[in-house]
Backbone as XML, in Angstrom:
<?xml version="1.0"?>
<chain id="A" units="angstrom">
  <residue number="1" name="UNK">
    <atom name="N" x="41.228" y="230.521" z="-142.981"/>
    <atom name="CA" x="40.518" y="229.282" z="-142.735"/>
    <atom name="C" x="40.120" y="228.651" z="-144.075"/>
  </residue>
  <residue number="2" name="UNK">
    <atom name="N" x="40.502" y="227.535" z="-144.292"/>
    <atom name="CA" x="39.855" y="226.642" z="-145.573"/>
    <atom name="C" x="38.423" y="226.114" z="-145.506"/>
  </residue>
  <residue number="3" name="UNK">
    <atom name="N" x="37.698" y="226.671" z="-146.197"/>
    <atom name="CA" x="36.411" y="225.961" z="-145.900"/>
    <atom name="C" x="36.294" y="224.478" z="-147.016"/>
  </residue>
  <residue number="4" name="UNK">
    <atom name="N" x="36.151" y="223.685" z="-145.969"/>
    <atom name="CA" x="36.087" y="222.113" z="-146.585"/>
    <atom name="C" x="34.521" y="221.935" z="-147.350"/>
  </residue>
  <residue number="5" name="UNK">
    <atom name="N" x="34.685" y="221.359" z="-148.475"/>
    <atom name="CA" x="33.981" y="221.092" z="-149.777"/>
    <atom name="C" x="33.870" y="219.386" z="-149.486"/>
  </residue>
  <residue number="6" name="UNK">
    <atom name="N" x="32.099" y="219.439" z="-149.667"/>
    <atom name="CA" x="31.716" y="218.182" z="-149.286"/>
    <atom name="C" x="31.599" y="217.327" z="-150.176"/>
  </residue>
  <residue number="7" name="UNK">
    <atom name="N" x="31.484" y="216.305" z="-150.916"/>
    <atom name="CA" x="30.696" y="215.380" z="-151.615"/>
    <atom name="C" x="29.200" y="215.169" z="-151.820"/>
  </residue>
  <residue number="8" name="UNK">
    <atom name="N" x="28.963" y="214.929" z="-150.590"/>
    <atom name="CA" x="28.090" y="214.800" z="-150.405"/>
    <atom name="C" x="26.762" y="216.187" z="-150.109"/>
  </residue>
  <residue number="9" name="UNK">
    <atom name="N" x="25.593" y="216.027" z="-150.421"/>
    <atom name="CA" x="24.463" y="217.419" z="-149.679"/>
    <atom name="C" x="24.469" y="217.509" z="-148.390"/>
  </residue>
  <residue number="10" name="UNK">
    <atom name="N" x="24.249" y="219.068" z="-147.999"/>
    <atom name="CA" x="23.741" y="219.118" z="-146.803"/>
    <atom name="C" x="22.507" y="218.335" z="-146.310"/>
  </residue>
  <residue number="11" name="UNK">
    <atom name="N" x="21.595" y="218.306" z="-147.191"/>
    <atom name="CA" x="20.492" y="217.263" z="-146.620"/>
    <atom name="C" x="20.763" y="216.046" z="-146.467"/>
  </residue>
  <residue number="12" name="UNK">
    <atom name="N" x="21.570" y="215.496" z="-148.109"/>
    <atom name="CA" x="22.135" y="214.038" z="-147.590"/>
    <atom name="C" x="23.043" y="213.906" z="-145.965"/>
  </residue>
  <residue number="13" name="UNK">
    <atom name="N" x="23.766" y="214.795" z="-145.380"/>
    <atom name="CA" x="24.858" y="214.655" z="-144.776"/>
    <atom name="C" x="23.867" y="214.753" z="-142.798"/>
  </residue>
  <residue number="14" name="UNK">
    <atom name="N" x="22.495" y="215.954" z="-142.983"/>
    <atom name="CA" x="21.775" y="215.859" z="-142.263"/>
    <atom name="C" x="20.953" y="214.882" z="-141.915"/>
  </residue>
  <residue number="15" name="UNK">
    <atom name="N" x="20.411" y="213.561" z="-142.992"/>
    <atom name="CA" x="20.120" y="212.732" z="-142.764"/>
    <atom name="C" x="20.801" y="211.469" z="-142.341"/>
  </residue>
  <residue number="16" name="UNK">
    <atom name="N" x="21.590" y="211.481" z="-142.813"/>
    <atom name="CA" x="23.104" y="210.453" z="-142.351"/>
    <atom name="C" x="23.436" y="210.256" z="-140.548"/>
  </residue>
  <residue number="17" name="UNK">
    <atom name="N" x="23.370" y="211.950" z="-139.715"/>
    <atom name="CA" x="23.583" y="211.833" z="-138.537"/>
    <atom name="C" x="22.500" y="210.864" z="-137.888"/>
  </residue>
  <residue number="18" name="UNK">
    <atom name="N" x="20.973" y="210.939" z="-138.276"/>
    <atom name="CA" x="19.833" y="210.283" z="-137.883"/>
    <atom name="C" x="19.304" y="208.925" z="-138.066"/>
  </residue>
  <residue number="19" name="UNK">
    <atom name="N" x="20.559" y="208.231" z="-139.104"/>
    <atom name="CA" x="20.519" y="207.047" z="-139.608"/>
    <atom name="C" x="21.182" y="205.936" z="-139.091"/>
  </residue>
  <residue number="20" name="UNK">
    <atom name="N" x="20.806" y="204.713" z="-138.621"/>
    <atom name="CA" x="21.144" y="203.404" z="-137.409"/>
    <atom name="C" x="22.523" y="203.212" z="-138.378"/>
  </residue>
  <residue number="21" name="UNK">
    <atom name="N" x="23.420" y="202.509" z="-137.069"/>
    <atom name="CA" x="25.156" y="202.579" z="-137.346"/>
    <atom name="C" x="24.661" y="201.469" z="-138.382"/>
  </residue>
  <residue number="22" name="UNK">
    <atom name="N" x="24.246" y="200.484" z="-138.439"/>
    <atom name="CA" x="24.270" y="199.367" z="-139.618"/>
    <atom name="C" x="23.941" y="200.175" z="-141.094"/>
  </residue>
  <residue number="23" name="UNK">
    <atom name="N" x="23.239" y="201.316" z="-140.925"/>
    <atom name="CA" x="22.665" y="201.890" z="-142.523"/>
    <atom name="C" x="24.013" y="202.735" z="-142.829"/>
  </residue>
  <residue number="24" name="UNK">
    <atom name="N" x="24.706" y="203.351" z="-141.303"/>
    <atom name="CA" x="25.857" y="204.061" z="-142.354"/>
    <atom name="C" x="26.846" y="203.275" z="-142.338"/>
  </residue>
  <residue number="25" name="UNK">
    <atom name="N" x="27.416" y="202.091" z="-141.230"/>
    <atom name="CA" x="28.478" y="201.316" z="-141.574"/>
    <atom name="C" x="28.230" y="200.471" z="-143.361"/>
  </residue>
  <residue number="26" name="UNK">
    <atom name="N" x="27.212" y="200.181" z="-143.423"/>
    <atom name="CA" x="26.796" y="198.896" z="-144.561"/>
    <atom name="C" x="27.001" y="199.910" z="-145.887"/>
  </residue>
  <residue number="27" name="UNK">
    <atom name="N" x="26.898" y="201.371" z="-145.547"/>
    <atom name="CA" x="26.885" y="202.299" z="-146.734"/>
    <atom name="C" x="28.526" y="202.610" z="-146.836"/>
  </residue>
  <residue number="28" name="UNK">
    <atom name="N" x="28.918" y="202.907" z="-145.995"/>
    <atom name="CA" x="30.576" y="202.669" z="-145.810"/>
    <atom name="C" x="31.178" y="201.689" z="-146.681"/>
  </residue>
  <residue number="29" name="UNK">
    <atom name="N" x="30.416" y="200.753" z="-146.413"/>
    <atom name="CA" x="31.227" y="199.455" z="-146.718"/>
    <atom name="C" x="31.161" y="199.481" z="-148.226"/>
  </residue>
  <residue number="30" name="UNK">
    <atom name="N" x="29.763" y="200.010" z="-148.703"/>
    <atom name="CA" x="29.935" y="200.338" z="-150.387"/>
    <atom name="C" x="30.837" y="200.669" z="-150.990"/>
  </residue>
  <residue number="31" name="UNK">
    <atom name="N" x="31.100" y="201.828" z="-150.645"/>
    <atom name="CA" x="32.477" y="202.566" z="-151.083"/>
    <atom name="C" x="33.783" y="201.721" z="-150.647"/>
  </residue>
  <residue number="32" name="UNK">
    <atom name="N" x="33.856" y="201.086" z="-149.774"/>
    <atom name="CA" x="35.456" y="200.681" z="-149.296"/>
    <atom name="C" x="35.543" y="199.789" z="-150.510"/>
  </residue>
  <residue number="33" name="UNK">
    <atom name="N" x="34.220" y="198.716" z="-151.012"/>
    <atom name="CA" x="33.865" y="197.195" z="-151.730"/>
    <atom name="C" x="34.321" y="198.639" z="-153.130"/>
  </residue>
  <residue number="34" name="UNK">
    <atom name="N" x="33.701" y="199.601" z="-153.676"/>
    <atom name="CA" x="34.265" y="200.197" z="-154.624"/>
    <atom name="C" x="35.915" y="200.529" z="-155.043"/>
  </residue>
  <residue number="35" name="UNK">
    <atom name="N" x="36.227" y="200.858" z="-153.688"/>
    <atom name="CA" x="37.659" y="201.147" z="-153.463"/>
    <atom name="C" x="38.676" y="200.467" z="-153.695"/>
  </residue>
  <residue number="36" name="UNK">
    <atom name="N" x="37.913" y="199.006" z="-153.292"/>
    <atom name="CA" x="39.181" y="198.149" z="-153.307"/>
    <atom name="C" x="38.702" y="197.564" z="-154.702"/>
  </residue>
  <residue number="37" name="UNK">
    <atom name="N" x="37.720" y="197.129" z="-155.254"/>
    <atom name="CA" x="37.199" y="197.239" z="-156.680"/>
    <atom name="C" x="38.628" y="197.861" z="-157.803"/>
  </residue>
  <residue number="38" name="UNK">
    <atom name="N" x="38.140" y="199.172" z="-157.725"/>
    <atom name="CA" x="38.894" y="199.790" z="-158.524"/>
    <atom name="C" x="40.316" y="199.897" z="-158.735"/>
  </residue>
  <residue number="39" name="UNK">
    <atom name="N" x="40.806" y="199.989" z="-157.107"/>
    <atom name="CA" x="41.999" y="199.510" z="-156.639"/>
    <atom name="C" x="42.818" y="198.591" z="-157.339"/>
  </residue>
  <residue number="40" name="UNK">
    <atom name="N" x="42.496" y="196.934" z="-157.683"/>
    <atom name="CA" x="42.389" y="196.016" z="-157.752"/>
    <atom name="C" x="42.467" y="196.024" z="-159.007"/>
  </residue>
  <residue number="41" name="UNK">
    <atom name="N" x="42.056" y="196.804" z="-159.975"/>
    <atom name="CA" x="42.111" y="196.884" z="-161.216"/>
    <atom name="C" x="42.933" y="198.069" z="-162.229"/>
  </residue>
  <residue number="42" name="UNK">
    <atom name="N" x="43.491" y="198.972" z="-161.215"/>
    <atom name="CA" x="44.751" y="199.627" z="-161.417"/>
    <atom name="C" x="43.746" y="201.354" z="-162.097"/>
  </residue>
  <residue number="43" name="UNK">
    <atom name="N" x="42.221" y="201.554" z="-161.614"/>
    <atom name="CA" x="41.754" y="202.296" z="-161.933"/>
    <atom name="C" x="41.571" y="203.560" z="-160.553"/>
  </residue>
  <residue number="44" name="UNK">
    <atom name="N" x="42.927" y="204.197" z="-160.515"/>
    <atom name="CA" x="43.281" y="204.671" z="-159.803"/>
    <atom name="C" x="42.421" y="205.710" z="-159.291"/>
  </residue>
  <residue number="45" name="UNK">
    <atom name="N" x="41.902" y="206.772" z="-160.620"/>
    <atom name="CA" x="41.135" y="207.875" z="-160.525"/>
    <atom name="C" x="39.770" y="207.503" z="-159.949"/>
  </residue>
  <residue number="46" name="UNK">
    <atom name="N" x="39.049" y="206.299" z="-159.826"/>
    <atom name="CA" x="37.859" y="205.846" z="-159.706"/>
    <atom name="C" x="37.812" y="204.888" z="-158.427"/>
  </residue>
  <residue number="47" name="UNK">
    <atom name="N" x="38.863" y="204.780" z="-158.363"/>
    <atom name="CA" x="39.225" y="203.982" z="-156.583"/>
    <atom name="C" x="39.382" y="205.163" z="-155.927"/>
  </residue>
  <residue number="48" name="UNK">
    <atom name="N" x="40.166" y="206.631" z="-156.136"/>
    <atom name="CA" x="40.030" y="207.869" z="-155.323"/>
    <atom name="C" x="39.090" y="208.342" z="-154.839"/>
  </residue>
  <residue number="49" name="UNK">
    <atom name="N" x="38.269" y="208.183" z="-156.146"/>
    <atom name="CA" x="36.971" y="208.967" z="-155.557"/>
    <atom name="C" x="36.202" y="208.004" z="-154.562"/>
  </residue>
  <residue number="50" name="UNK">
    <atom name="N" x="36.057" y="206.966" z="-154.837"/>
    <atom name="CA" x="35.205" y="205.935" z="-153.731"/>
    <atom name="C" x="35.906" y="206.226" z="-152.710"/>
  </residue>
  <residue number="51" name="UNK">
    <atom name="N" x="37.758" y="205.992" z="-152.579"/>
    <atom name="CA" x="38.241" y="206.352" z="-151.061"/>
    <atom name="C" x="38.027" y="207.645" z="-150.439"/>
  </residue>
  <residue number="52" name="UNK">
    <atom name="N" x="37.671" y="209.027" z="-151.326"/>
    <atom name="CA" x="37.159" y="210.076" z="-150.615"/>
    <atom name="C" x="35.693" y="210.031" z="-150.151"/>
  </residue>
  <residue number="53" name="UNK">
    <atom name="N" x="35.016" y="209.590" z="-151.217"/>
    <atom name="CA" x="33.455" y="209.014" z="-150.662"/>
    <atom name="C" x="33.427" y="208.467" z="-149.106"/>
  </residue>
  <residue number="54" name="UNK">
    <atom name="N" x="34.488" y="206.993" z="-149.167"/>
    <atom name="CA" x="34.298" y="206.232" z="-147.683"/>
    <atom name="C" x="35.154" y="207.515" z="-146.714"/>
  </residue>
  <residue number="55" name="UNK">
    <atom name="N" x="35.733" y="207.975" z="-146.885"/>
    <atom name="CA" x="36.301" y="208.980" z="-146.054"/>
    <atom name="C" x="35.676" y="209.967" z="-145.591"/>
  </residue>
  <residue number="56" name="UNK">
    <atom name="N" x="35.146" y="210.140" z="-146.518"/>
    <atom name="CA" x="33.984" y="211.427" z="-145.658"/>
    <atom name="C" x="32.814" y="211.046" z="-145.126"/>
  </residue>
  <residue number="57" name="UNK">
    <atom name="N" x="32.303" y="209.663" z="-145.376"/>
    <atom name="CA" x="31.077" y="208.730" z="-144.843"/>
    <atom name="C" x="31.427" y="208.478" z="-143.512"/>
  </residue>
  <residue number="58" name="UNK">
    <atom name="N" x="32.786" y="208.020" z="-143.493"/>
    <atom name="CA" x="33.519" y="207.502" z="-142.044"/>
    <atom name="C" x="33.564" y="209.001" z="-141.334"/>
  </residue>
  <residue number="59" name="UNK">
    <atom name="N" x="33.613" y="210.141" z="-141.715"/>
    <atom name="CA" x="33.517" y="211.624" z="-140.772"/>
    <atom name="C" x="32.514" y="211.993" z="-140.361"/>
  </residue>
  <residue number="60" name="UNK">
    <atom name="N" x="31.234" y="211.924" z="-141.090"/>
    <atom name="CA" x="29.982" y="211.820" z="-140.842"/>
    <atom name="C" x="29.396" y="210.818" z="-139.491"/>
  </residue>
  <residue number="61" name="UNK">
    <atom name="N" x="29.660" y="209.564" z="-139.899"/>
    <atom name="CA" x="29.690" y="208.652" z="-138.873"/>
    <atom name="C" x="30.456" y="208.788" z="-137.992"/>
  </residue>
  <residue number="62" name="UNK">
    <atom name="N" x="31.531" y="209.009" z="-137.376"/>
    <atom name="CA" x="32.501" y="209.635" z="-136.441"/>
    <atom name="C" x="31.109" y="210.824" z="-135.829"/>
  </residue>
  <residue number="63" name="UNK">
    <atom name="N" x="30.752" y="211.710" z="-136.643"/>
    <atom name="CA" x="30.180" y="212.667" z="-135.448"/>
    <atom name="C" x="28.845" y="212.341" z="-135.026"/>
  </residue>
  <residue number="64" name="UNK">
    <atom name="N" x="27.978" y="211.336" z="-135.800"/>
    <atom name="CA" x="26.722" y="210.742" z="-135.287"/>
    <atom name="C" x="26.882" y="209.969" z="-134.172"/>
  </residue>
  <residue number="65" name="UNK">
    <atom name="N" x="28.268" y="209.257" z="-134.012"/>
    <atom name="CA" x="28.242" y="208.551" z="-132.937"/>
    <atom name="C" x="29.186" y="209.229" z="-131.999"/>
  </residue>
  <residue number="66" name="UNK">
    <atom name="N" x="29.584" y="210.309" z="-131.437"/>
    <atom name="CA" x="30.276" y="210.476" z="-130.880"/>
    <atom name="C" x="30.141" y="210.823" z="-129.487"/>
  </residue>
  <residue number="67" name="UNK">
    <atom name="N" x="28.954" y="210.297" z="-129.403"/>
    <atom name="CA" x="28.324" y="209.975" z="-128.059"/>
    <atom name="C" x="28.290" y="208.708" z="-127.226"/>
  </residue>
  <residue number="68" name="UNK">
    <atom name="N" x="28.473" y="207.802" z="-128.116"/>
    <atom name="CA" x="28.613" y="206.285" z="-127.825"/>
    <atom name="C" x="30.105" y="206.207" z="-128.046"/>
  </residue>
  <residue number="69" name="UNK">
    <atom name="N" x="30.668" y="206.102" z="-126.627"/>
    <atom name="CA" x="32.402" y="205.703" z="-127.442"/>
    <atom name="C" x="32.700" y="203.901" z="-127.419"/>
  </residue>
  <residue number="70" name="UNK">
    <atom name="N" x="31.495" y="203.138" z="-127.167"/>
    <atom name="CA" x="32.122" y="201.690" z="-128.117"/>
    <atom name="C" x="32.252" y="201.918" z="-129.697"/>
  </residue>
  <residue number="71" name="UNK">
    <atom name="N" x="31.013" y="202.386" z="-129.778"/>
    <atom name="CA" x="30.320" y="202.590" z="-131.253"/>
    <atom name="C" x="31.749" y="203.181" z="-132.291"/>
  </residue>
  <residue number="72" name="UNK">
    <atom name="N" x="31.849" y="204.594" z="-131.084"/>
    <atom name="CA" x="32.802" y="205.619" z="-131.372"/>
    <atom name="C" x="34.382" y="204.786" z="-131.805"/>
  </residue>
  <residue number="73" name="UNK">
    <atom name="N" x="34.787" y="204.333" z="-131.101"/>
    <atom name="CA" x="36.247" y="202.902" z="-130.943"/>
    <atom name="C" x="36.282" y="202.444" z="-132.151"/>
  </residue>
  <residue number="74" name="UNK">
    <atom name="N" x="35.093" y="201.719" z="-132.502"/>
    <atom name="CA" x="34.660" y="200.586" z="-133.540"/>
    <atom name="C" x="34.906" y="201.438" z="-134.767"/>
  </residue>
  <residue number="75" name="UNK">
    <atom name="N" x="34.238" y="202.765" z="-134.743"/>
    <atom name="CA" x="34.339" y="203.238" z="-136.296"/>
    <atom name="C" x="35.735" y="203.832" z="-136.609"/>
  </residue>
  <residue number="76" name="UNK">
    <atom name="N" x="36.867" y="204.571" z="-135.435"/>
    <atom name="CA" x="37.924" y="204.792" z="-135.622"/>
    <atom name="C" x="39.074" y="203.748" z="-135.977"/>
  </residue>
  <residue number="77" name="UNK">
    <atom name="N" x="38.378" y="202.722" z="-135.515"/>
    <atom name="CA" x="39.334" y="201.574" z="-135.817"/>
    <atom name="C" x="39.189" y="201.375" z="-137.401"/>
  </residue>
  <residue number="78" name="UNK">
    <atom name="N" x="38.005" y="201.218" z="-137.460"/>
    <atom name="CA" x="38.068" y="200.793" z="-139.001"/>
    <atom name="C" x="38.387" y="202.014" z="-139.996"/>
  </residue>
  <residue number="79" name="UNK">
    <atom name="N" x="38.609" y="202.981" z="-139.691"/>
    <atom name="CA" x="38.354" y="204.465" z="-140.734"/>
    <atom name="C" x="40.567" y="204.114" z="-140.816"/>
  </residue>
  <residue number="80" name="UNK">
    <atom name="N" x="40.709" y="204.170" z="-139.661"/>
    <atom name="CA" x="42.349" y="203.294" z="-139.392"/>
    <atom name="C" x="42.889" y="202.407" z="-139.937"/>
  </residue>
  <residue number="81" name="UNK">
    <atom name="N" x="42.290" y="201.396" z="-140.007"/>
    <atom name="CA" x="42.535" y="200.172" z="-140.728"/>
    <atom name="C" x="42.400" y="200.370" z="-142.470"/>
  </residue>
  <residue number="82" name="UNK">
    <atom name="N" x="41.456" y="201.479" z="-142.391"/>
    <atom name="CA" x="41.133" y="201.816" z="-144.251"/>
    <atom name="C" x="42.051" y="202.669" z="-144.539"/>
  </residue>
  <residue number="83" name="UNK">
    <atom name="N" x="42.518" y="203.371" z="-143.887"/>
    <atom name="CA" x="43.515" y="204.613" z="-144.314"/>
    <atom name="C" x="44.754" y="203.573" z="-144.642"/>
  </residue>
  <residue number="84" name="UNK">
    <atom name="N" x="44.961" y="202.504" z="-143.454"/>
    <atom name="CA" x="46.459" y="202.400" z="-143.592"/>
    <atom name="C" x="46.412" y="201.289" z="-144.559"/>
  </residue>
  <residue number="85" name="UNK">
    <atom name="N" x="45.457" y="201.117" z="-145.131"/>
    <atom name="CA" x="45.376" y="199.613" z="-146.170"/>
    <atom name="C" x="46.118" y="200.209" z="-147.318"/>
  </residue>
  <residue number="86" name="UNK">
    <atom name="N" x="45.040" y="201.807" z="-147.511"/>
    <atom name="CA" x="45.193" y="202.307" z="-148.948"/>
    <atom name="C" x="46.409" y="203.473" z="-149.149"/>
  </residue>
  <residue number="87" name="UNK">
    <atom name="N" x="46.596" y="204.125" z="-147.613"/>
    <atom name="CA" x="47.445" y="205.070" z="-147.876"/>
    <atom name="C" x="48.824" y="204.834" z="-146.580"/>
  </residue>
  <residue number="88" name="UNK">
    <atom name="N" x="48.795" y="204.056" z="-145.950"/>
    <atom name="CA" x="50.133" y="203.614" z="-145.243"/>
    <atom name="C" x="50.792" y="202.076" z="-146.394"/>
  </residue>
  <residue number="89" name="UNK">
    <atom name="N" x="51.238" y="201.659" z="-145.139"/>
    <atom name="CA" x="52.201" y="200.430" z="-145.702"/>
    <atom name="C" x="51.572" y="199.172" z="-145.454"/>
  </residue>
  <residue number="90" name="UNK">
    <atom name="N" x="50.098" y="199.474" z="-144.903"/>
    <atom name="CA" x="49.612" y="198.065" z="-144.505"/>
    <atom name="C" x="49.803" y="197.250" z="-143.533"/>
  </residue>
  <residue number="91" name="UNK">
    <atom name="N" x="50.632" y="198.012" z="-142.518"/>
    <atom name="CA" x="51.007" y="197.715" z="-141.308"/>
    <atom name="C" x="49.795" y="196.261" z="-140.216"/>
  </residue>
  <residue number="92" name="UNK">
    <atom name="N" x="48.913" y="196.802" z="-140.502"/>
    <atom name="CA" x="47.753" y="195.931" z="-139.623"/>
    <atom name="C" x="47.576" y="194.445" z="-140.777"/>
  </residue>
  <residue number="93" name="UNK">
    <atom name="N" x="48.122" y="194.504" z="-141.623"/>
    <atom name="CA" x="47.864" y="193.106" z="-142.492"/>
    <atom name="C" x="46.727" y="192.920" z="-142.908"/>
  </residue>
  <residue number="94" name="UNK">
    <atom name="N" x="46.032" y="193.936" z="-143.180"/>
    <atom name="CA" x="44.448" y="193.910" z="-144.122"/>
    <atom name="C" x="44.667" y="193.000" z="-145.056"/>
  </residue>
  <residue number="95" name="UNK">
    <atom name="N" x="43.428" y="192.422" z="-144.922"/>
    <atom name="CA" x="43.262" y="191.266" z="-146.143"/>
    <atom name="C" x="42.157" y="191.844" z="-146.997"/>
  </residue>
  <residue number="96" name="UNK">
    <atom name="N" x="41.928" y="192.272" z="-147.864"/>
    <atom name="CA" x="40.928" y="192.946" z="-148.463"/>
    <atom name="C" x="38.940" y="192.271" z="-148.610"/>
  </residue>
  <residue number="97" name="UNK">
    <atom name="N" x="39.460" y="191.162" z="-148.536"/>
    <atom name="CA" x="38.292" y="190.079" z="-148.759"/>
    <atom name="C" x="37.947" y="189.886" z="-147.447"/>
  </residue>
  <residue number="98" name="UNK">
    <atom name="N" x="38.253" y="190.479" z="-146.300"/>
    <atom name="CA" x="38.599" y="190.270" z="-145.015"/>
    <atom name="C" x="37.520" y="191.403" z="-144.717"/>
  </residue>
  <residue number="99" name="UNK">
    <atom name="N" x="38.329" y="192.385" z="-145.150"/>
    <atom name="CA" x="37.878" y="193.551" z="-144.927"/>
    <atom name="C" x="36.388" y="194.298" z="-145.411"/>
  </residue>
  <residue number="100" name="UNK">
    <atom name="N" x="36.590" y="193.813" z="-146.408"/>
    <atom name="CA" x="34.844" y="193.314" z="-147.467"/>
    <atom name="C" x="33.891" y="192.848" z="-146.646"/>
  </residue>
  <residue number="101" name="UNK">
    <atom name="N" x="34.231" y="191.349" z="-145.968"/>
    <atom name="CA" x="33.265" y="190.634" z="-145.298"/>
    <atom name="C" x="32.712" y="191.677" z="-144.019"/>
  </residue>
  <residue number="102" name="UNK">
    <atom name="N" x="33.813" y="192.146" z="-143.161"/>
    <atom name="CA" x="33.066" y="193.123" z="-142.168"/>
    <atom name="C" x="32.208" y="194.154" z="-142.363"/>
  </residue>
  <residue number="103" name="UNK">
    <atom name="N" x="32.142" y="194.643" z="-143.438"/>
    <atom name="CA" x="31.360" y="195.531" z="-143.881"/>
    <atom name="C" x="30.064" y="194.947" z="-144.459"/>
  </residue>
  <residue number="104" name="UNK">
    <atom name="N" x="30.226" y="194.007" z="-145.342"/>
    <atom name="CA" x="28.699" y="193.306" z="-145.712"/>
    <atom name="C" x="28.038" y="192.961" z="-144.461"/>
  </residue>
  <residue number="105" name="UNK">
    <atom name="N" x="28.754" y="192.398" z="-143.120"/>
    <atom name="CA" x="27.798" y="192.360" z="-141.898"/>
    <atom name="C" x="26.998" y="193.162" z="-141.761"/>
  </residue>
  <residue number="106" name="UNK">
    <atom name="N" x="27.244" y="195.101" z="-141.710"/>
    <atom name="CA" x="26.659" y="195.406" z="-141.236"/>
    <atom name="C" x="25.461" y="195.957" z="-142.610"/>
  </residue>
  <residue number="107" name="UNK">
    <atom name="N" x="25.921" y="195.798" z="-144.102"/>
    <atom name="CA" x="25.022" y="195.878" z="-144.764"/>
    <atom name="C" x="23.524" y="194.566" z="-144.767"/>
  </residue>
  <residue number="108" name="UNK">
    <atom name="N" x="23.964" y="193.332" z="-144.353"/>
    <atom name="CA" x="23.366" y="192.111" z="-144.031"/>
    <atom name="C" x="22.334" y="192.556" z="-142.944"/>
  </residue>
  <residue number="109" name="UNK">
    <atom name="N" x="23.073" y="193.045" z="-141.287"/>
    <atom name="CA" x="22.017" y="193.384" z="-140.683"/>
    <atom name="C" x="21.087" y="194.964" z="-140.930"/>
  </residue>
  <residue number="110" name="UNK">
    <atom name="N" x="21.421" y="196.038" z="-141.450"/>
    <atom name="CA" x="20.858" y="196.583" z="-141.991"/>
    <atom name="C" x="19.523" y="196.314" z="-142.847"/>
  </residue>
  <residue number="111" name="UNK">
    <atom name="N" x="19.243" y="195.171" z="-143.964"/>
    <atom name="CA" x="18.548" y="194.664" z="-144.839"/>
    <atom name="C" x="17.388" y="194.015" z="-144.340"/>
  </residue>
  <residue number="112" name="UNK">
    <atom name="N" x="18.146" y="193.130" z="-143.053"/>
    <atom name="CA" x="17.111" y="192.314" z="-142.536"/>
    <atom name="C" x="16.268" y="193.423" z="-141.483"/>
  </residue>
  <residue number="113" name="UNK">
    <atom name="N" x="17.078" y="194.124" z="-140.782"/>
    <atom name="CA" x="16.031" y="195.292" z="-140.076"/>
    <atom name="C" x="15.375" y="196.027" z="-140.996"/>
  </residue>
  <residue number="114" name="UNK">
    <atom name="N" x="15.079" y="196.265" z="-142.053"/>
    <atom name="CA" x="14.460" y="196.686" z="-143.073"/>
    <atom name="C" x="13.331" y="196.253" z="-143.295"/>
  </residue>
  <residue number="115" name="UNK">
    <atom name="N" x="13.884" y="194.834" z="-143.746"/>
    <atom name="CA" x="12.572" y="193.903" z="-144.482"/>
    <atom name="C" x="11.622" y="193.144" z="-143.146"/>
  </residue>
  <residue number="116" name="UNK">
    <atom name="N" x="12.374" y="193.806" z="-141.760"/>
    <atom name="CA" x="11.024" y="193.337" z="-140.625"/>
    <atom name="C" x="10.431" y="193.676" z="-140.407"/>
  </residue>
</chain>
């Protein structure tokens, strides 16, 4: 058996399950906005690590919600849409600035449930 090596802490990763889909989608979206960042600038080693970051953020989130299967739908789609942007052929026609904007939504409503 391979035991999988996290990024992230166990405490960070325990608090994450307990945290509203806008705090981990909008935190998601950090890393993807890094990803394609780095991406974009041919800084390959430093776009990896952000795409393993959003990759394991998107696994985390996958099992917090895996009780809600809209919620559940919504985040496989997009963990889908990110894989095949960066590591398929792009099949779904991601627009990157596209893809940016959906994610600042949920960092946007995140902020404002914050500051109420």
């Amino acid at each position: 058996m391979v035991e999988m090596k996290y990024i992230h802490s166990d405490e960070a990763r325990q608090d994450w399950l307990n945290r509203p889909i806008t705090y981990q989608m909008g935190n998601i979206g950090s890393e993807v906005s890094r990803s394609l960042k780095w991406s974009s600038k041919g800084k390959h080693e430093r776009a990896s690590l952000a795409i393993n970051r959003a990759l394991e953020l998107f696994d985390f989130t996958i099992k917090a919600n895996q009780n809600s299967p809209a919620r559940l739908h919504e985040i496989l789609v997009a963990r889908e849409e990110f894989c095949d942007y960066f590591f398929g052929h792009n099949s779904w026609h991601t627009d990157p600035i596209k893809m940016q904007r959906y994610y600042d939504g949920f960092a946007m409503i995140g902020q404002l449930k914050k500051n109420s």
